[in-house]
C-alpha positions as CSV (number, residue, x, y, z in Angstrom):
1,X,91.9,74.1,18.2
2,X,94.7,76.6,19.7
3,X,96.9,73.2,20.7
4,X,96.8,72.1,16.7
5,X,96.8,74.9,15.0
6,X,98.9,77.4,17.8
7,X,98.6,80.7,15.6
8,X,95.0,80.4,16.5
9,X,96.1,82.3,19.9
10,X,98.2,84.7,18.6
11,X,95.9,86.3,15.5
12,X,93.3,87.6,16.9
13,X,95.7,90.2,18.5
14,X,97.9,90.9,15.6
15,X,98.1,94.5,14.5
16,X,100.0,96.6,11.9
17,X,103.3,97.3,14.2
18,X,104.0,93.5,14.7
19,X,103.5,93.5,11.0
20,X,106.0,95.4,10.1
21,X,108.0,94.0,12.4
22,X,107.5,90.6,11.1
23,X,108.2,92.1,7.5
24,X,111.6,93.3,8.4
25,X,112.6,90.2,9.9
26,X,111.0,87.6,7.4
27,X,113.2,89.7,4.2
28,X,116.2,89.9,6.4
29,X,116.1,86.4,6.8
30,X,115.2,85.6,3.7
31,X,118.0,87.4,2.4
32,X,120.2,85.3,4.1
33,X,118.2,82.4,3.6
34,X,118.7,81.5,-0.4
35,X,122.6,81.6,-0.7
36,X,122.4,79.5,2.7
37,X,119.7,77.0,1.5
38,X,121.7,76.7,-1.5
39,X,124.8,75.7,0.2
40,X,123.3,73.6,3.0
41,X,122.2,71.2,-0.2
42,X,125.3,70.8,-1.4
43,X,126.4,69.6,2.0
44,X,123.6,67.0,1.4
45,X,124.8,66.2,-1.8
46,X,122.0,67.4,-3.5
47,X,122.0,70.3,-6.4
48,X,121.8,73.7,-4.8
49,X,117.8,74.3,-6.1
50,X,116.9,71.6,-3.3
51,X,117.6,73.7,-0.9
52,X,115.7,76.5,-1.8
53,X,113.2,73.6,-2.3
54,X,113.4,72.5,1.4
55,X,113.0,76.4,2.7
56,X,109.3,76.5,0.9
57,X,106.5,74.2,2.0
58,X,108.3,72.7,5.2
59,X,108.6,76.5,6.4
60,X,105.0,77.6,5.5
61,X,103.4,73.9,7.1
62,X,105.8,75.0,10.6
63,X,104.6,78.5,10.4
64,X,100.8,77.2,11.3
65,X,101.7,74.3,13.3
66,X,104.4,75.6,15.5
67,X,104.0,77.0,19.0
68,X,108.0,78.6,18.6
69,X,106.9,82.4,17.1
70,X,110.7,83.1,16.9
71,X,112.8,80.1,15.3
72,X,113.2,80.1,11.4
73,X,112.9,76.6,9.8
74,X,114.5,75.1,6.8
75,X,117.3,73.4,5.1
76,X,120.6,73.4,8.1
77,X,124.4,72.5,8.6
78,X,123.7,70.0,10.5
79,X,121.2,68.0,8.9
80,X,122.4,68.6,5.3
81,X,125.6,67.0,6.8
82,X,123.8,63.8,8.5
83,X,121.7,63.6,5.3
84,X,125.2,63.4,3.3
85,X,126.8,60.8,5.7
86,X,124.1,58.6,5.9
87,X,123.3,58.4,2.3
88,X,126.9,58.3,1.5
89,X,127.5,55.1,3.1
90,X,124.6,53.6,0.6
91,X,125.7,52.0,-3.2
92,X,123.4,54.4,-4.7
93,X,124.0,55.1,-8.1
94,X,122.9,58.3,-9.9
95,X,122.2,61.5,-8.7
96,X,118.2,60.9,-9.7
97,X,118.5,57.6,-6.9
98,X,120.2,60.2,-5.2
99,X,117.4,62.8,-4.9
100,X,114.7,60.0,-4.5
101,X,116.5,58.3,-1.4
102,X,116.8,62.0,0.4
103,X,113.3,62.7,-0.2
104,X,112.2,59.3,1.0
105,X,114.4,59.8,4.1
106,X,112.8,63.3,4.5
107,X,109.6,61.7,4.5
108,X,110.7,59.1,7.4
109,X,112.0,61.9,9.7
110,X,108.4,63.5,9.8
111,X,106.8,59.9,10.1
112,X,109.1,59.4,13.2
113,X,108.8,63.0,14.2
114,X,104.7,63.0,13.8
115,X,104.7,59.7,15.8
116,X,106.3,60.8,18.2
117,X,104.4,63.8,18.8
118,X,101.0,62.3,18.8
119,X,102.5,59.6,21.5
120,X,103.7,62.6,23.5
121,X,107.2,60.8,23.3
122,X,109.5,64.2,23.3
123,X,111.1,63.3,26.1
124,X,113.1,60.5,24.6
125,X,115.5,63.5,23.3
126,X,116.2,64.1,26.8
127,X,118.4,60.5,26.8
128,X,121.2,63.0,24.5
129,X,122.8,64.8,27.2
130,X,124.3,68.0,26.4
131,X,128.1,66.9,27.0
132,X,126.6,64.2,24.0
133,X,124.9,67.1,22.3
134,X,128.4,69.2,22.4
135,X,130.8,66.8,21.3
136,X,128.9,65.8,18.4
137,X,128.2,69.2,17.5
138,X,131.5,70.5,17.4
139,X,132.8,67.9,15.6
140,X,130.1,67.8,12.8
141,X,131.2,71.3,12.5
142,X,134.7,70.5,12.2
143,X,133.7,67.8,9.6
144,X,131.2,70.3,7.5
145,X,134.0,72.7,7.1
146,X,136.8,71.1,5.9
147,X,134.0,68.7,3.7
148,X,133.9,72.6,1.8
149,X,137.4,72.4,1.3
150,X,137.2,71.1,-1.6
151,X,135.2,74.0,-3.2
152,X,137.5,76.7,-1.8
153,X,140.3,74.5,-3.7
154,X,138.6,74.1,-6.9
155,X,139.4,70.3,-6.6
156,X,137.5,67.4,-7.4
157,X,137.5,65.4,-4.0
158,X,135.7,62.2,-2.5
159,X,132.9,63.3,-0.1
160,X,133.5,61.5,3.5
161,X,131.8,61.8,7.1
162,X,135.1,60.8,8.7
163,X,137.3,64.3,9.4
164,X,140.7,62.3,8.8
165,X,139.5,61.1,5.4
166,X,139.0,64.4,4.3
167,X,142.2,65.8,5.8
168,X,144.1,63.4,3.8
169,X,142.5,64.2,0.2
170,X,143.0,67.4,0.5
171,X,146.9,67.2,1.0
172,X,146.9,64.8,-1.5
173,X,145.1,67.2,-4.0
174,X,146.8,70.4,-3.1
175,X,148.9,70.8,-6.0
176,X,146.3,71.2,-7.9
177,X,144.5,73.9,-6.4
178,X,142.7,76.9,-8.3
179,X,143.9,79.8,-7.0
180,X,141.3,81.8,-8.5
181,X,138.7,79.7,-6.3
182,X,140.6,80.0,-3.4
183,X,140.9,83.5,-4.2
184,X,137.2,83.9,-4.1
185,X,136.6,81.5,-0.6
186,X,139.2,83.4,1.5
187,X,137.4,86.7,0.2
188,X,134.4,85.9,1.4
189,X,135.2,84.4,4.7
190,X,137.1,87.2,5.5
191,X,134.3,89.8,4.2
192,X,131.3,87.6,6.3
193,X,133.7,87.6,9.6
194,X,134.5,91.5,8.9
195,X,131.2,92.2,8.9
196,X,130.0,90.1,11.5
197,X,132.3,92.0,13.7
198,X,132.1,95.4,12.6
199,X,128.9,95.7,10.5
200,X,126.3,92.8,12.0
201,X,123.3,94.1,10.4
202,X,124.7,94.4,7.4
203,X,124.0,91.3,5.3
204,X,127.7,89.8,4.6
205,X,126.1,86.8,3.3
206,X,124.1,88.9,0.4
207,X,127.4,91.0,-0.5
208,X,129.7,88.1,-1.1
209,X,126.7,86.2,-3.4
210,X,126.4,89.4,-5.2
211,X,130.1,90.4,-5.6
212,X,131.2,86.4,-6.4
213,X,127.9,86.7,-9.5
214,X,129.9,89.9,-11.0
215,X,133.3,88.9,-10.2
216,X,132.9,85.5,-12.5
217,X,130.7,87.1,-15.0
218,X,132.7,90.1,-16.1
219,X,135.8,88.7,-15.7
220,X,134.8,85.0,-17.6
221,X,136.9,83.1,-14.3
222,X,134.7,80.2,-15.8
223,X,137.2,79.8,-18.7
224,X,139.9,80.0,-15.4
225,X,138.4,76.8,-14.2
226,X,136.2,78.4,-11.7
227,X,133.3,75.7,-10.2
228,X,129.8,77.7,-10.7
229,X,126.5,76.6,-9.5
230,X,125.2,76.3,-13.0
231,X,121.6,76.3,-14.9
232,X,119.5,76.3,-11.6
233,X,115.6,75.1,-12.3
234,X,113.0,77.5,-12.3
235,X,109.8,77.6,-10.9
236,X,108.1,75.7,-7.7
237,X,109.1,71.9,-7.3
238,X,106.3,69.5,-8.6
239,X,104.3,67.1,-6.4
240,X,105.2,63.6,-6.4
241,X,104.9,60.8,-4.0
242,X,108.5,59.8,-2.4
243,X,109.6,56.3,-3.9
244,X,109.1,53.2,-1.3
245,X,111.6,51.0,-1.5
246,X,110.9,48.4,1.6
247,X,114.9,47.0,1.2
248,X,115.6,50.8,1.4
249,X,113.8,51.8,4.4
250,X,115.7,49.1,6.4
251,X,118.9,50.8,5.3
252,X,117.7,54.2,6.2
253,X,115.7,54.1,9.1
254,X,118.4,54.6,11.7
255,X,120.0,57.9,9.9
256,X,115.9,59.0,9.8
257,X,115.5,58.1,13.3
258,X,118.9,60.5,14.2
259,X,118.0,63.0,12.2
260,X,114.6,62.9,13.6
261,X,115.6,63.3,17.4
262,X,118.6,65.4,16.4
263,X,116.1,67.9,14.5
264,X,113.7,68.2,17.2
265,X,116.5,69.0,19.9
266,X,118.2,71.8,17.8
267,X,114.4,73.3,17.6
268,X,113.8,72.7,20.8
269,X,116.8,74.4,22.1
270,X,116.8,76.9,19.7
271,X,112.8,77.9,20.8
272,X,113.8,77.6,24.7
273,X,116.7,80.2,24.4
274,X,114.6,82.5,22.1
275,X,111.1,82.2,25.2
276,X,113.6,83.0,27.9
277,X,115.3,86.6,25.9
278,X,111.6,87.5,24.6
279,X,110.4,87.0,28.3
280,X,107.8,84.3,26.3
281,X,106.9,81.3,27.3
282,X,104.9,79.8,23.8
283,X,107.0,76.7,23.1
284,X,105.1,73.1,23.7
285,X,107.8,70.0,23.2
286,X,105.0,67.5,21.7
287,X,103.4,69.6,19.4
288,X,107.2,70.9,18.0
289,X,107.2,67.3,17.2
290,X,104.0,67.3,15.2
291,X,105.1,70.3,13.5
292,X,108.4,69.5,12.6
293,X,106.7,65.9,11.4
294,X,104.2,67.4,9.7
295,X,106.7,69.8,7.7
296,X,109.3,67.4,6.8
297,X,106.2,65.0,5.4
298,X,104.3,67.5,3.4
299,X,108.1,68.8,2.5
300,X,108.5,65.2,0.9
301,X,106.0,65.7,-1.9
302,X,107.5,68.3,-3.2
303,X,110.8,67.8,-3.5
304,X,112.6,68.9,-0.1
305,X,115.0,66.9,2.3
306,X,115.1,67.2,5.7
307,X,114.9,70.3,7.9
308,X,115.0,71.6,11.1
309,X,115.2,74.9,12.6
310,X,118.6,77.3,12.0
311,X,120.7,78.7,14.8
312,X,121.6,81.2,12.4
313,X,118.6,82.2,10.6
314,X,116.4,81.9,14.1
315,X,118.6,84.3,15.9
316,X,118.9,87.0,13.1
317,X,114.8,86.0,13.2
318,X,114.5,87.4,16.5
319,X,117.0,89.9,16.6
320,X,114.9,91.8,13.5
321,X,112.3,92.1,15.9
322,X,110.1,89.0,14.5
323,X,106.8,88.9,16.6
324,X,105.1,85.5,15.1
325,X,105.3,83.2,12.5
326,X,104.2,85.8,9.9
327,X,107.8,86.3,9.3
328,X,108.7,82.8,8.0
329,X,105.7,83.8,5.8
330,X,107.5,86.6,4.4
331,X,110.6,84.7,3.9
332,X,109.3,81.6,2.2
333,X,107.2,84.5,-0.2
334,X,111.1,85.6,-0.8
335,X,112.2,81.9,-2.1
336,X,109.3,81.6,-3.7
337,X,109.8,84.9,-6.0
338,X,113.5,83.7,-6.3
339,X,112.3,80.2,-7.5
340,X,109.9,81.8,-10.0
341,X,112.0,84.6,-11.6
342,X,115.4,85.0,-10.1
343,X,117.3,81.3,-10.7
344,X,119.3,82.7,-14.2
345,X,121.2,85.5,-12.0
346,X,122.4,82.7,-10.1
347,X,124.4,80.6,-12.7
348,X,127.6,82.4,-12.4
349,X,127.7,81.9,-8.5
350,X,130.9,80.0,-7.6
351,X,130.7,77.2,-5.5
352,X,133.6,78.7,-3.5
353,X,131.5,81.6,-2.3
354,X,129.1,78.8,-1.1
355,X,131.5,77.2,0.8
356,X,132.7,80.5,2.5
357,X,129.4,80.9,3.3
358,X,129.4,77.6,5.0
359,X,132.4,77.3,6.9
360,X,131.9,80.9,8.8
361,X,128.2,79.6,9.7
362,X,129.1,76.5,11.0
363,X,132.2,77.4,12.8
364,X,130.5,78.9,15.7
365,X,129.0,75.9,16.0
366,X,132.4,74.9,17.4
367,X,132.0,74.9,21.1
368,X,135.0,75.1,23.3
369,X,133.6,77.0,26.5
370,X,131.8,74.0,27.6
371,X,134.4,71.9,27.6
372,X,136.9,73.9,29.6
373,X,133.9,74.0,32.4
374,X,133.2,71.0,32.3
375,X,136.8,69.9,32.5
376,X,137.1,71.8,35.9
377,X,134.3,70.4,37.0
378,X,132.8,67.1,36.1
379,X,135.8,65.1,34.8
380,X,133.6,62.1,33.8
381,X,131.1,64.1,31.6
382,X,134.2,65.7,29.5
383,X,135.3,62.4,29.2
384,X,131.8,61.7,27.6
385,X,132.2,64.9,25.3
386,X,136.1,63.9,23.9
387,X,135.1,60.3,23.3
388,X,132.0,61.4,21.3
389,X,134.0,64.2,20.1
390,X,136.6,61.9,18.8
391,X,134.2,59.0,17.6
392,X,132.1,61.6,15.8
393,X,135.3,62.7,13.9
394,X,136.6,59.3,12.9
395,X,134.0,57.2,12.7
396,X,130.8,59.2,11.6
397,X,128.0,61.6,12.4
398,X,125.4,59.0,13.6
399,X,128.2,56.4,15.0
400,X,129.4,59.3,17.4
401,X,125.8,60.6,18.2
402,X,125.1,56.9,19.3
403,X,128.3,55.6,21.0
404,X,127.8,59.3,23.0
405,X,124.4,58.4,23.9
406,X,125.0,55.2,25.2
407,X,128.2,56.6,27.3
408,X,126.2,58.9,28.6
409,X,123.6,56.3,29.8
410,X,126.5,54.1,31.4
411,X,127.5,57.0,32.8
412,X,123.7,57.4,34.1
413,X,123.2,53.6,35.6
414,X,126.7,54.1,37.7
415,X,126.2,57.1,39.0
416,X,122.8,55.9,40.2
417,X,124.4,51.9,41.1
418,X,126.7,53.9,43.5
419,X,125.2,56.9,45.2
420,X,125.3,59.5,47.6
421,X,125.5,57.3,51.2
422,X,125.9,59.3,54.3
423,X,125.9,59.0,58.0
424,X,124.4,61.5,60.1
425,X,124.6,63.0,63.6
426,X,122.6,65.5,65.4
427,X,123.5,69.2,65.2
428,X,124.4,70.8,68.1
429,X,121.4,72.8,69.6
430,X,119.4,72.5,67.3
431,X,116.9,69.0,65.9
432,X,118.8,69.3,62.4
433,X,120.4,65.4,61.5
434,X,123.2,66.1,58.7
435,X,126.1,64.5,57.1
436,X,129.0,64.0,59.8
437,X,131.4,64.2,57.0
438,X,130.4,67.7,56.1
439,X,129.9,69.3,59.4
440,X,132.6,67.3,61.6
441,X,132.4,68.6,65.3
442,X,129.2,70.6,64.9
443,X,127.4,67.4,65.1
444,X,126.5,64.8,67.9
445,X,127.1,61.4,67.0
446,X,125.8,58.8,69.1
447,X,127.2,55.2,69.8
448,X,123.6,53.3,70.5
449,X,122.1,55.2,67.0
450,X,123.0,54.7,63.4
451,X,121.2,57.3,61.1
452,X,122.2,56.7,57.2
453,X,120.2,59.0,54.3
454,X,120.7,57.6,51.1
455,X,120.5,59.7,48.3
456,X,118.5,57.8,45.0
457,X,115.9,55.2,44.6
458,X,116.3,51.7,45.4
459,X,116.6,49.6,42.4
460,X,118.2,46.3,41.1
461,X,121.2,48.5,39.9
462,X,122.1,49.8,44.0
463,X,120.5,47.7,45.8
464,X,124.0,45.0,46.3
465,X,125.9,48.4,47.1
466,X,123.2,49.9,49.7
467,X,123.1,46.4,51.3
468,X,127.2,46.0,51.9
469,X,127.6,49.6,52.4
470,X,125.1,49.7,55.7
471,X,126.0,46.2,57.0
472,X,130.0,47.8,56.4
473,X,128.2,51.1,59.0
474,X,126.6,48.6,61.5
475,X,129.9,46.6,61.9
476,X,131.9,49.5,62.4
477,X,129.9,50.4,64.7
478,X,130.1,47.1,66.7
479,X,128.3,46.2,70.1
480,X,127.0,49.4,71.7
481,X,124.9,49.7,68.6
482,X,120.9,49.0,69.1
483,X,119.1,50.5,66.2
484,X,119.7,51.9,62.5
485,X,117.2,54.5,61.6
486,X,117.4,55.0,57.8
487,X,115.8,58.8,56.3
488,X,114.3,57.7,53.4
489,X,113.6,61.3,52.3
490,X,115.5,61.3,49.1
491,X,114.2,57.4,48.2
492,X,111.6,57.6,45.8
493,X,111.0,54.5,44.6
494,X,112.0,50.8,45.6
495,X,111.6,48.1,43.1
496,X,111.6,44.4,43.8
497,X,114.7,43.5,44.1
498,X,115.2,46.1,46.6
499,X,112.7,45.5,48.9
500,X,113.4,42.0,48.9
501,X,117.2,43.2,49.9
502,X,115.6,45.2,52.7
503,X,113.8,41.9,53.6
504,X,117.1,40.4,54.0
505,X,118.7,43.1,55.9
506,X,115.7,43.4,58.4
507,X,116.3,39.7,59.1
508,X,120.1,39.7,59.8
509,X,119.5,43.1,62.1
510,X,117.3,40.9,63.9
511,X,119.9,38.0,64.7
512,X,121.7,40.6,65.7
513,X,118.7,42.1,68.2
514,X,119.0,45.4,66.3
515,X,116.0,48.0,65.4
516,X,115.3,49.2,61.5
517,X,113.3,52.0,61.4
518,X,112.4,53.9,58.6
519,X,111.9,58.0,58.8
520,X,110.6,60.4,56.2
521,X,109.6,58.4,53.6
522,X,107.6,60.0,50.8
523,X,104.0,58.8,50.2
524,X,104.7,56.5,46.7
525,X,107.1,54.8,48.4
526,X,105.2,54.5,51.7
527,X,103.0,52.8,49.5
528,X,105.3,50.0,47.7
529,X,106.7,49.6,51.7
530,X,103.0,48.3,52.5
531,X,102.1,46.8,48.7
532,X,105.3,44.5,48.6
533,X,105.3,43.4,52.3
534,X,108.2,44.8,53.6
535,X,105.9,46.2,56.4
536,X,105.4,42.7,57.3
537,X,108.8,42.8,58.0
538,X,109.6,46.0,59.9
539,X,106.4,47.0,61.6
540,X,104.2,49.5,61.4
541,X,105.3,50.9,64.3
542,X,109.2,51.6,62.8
543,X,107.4,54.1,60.4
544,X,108.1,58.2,61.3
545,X,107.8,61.0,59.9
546,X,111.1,62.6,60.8
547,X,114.2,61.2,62.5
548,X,113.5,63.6,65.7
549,X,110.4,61.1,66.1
550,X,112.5,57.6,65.8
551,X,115.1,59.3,68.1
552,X,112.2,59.7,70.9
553,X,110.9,56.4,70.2
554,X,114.2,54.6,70.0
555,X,114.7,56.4,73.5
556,X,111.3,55.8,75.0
557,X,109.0,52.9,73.1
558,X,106.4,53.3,75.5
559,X,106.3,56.7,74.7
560,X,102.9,55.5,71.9
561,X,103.4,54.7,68.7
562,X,104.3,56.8,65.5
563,X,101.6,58.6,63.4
564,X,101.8,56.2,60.4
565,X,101.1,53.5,62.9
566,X,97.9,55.4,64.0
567,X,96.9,55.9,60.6
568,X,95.0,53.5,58.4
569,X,96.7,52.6,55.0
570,X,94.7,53.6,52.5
571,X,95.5,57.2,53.5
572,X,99.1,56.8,53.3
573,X,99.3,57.7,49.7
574,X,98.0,61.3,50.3
């Protein structure tokens, strides 16, 4: 029962002090948690009272199910912005189409997500490298904040997922900027970054709400052409079953199946880096899955898009001193109350304030450390990162997420078509073999002996480029040569293609009265050696265990043969 429901392990040991931590931290979050959910929605397109929609029963479902006692889940940049994009690209027309299409794709990133999970599949996120992960990231949070432009202008603008799209309507539109808007934006970016800086406890977020409410209600800036949030619904969402649309969910699957993985790394990552500062290991990748499946499902029925755990939110979470899920608790209490009897105080808030609220939270999202390292050193991977930087910006969210995945994957199959190939000699005094390349005169290189190591499995992909490389060795070698002793230390697999290649190479060594033998090898691949007849081929007794052994054998074969030889074959694999 602890694996499905986690907070099983965790209660019998709760006590009044982590209480009151968790009390703290859930109302600090919360705090920040209503203006935010409010503003992620609008990013989604979606009237602000969906977000505060999204931050009830998907937060409350993760608090049972998740084994993450730090990260805070619920509406987020990020999503709200794939949620926009995707749907944005659809003919939908009217907002209630609108609102029905979200909640159906909310309901198809926790089918995915739940799937997922119960196949133990998490490790498909792993395919979205982090050069992948940072590219897209940065320039989704390049795309959210100038997508809030329009707000901080007062201007009625075209929503777009492509950065240069909304670059141009804004110049286009600037001459008809309200300055009393922008007035209100640049006042609360500066008083969240202020604060930030100089007062981080303080909730900035709450003050610039609260000071934006009063500002447009005693001084009427609504008759000034001021953009408010309006009449926002009160009480708790009702239950209804998402609409299935079959013609639909072809259209939609692919931005669910993004936001699905995309969701479940940022909560991933988000848990990982909150175990390692809490010295607490908790998190467990398949069950996150189930969670966050679970949440956005159950989330669907009543009215919430898409969510995921908050950078933001999950690091103020922690930094209150949260001790378990308790405090998501607390906070989704919070939203609940607001939902119930605050919504009127929240008619007069602008939508500029919202947007200033947005752009400072996403802007650290902008990531230009990583580049700069990896820039000095790995100049393909950065190469990765600016094209899926670039792509993201002009193309799309999900475009750039999957033209950065699949770079990364070419990236991947060359790396391993080509690897590490290296000849080595003896070190002096010593029965070390290491690359003569690296330690030059220090090493004893003999003209009867060819020792190679090659770094990678053996696979369709290298096996060509292992073959011409060590027939390229043998030749320069030329006629004192008598034997090639290949360390197989570092080969872990060797698929069919490859040992067929090996096959090959054993047979032209042998018109050429030369020796193959084989030192090192692991146990699976001792194994496919014997399974796929290679061995028929080299001989059981050009097996060793280490390259000091071939040496003495090359030098001496009536010296007995090598352990495998001795050995019968079904104990190879131990």
């Amino acid at each position: 029962m602890n694996r499905f429901l986690p907070f099983l392990e965790w209660l019998p040991k709760y006590n009044k002090q982590k209480f009151g931590n968790d009390v703290v931290a859930g109302f600090t979050v919360g705090v920040i948690l209503i203006p935010q959910g409010m503003a992620y929605a609008m990013i989604a397109g979606l009237p602000p009272v969906y977000g505060l929609y999204a931050s009830l029963l998907p937060a409350l479902v993760y608090a049972f199910l998740g084994t993450s006692r730090n990260v805070a889940v619920g509406p987020v940049a990020m999503d709200s912005l794939l949620v926009g994009a995707g749907l944005g690209t659809l003919a939908i027309v009217g907002i209630e189409n609108y609102i029905a299409t979200a909640l159906l794709l909310s309901f198809m990133v926790g089918a995915f997500q739940l799937v997922l999970g119960l196949f133990r599949m998490g490790f498909l996120v792993n395919f979205m490298s982090r050069p992948v992960i940072s590219g897209f990231t940065s320039a989704a949070a390049l795309i959210i904040i100038f997508s809030q432009i329009k707000h901080l202008l007062g201007l009625k603008m075209e929503n777009s997922s492509k950065f240069h799209e909304l670059v141009l309507h804004a110049f286009e539109k600037i001459p008809e900027t309200n300055f009393y808007d922008l007035a209100i934006g640049m006042v609360g970016i500066f008083t969240i970054v202020l604060f930030k800086k100089w007062f981080k406890k303080f909730p900035a977020i709450l003050l610039v709400v609260v000071a934006s409410i009063l500002s447009v209600y005693y001084f009427e800036l609504e008759a000034y052409g001021v953009e408010v949030v309006g009449k926002v619904p009160s009480g708790f969402p009702s239950f209804q079953f998402p609409m299935i649309d079959m013609a639909l969910i072809n259209d939609i699957w692919p931005i669910a199946l993004t936001l699905a993985l995309v969701g479940y790394l940022e909560t991933i990552s988000i848990g990982k880096a909150l175990e390692e500062k809490a010295k607490l290991e908790t998190i467990e990748p398949n069950q996150e899955l189930v969670a966050l499946g679970t949440s956005n499902i159950v989330g669907s029925f009543f009215q919430a898009y898409p969510v995921t755990s908050s950078f933001s939110r999950s690091a103020i979470n922690y930094e209150a001193g949260a001790k378990t899920t308790i405090a998501s608790i607390i906070s989704v209490a919070m939203v609940a109350l607001t939902l119930l009897y605050l919504t009127p105080l929240f008619y007069h808030l602008p939508n500029a304030a919202l947007g200033s609220i947005i752009m400072v939270s996403v802007f650290s999202l902008i990531d230009v450390s990583y580049p700069k390292s990896l820039w000095k050193a790995r100049k393909d991977e950065f190469m990765v990162l600016l094209i899926t930087f670039f792509f993201t910006l002009s193309m799309g969210i999900v475009e750039g997420i999957l033209i950065g995945t699949l770079l990364s994957l070419l990236l991947m199959v060359y790396r391993t078509s080509k690897p590490h190939f290296a000849v080595l000699g003896k070190l002096k005094d010593s029965d070390y073999y290491k690359n003569i390349n690296r330690f030059g005169e220090d090493v004893i290189i003999r003209e009867d002996l060819l020792i190679v190591r090659f770094d990678a499995q053996l696979y369709f992909g290298n096996s060509v480029y292992f073959k011409s490389k060590l027939l390229k060795y043998i030749q320069a070698k030329g006629e004192p040569l008598r034997a090639v002793i290949l360390n197989a230390e570092a080969i872990n697999y060797i698929d069919d293609s490859a040992s067929n290649m090996l096959m090959s190479v054993l047979e032209e060594m042998q018109k050429k009265n030369l020796h193959l033998y084989i030192a090192g090898a692991i146990g699976p691949t001792r194994d496919i050696i014997f399974r796929s007849g290679l061995i028929d081929y080299l001989g059981k007794e050009n097996l060793f265990i280490t390259i000091k052994e071939a040496v003495a054998y090359h030098d001496d074969p009536n010296s007995g043969p090598s352990l495998w030889a001795r050995v019968a074959h079904q104990n190879l694999s131990n």
